[in-house]
N, C-alpha and C positions, 0 to 999 in steps of 0.2 A: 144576645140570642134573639132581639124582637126580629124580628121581617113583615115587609112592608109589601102590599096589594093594591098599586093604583089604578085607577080606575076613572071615567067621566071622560073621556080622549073622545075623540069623534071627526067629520067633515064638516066643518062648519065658512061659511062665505067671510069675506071681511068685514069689519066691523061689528063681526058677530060676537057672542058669549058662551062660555063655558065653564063649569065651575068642577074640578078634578079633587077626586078623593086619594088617602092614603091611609087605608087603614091599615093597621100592626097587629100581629100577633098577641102583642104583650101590652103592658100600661107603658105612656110613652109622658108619664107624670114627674116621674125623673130625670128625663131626656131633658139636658139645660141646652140643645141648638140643634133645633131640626131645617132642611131644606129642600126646599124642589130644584130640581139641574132638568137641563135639557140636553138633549142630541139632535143635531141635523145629520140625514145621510151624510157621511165622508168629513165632518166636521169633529170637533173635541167635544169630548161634554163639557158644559158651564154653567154657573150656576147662576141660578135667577132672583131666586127668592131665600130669604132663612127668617127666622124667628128663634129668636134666643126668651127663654124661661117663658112667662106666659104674655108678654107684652111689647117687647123689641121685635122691631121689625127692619130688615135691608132687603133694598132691589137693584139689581141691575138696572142700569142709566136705561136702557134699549126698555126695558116694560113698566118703569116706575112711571105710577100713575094711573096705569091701567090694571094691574096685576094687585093683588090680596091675598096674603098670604096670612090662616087664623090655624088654629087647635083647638080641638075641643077632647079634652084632658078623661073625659070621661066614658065619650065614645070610642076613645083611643084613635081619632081620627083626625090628619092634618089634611086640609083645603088647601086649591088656589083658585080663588075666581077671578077667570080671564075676560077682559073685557076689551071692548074696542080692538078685536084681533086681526092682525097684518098678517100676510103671505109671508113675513120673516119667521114669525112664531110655528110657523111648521118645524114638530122634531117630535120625537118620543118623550113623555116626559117622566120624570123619577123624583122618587122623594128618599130621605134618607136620615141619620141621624149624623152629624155632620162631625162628630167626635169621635164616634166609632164604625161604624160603617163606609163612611167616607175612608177615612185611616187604612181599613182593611181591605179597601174597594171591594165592597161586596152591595152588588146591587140586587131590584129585584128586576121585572119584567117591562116595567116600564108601562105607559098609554099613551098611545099617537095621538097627535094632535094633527089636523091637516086643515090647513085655511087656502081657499081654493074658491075662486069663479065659477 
């Protein structure tokens, strides 16, 4: 029943930064595999980033390196800080609990991201 308010999306230039919030409803202290997905217009969503319990980390090949993905267990809030951002990383982006929300496809609003000249 948590649900998720992301948030930190903006117009940013390339090469720029950004660091995207997700905070939850509820404690996301027993969530063992939360993640960020993106969407581009007319594209599938996919996903980018996860973090399993409080220390595992995976990225997609396309932002690994640049992208951060943390939790902090207590403000019940999951990050990504985007760095070094490309005209690819334009999409909306969404966070999610990757066991049960994903499962049920139930997202929330999302936060655009748009990297642009």
């Amino acid at each position: 029943q948590v649900q998720f308010v992301e948030s930190g999306g903006g117009l940013v230039h390339p090469g720029g930064s950004l660091r995207l919030s997700c905070a939850a409803s509820g404690s996301i202290f027993s969530i063992y595999a939360m993640g960020w997905y993106r969407q581009a217009p007319g594209k599938q969503r996919e996903l980018v980033a996860t973090i399993i319990s409080g220390s595992r980390t995976n990225y997609a090949d396309s932002v690994k390196g640049r992208f951060t993905i943390s939790r902090d267990n207590v403000k019940n809030t999951l990050y990504l800080q985007m760095n070094s951002l490309k005209p690819e990383d334009t999409a909306v982006y969404y966070c999610n609990d990757l066991l049960i929300g994903v499962r049920k496809d139930y997202w929330g609003q999302g936060t655009q991201v748009t990297v642009s000249s």
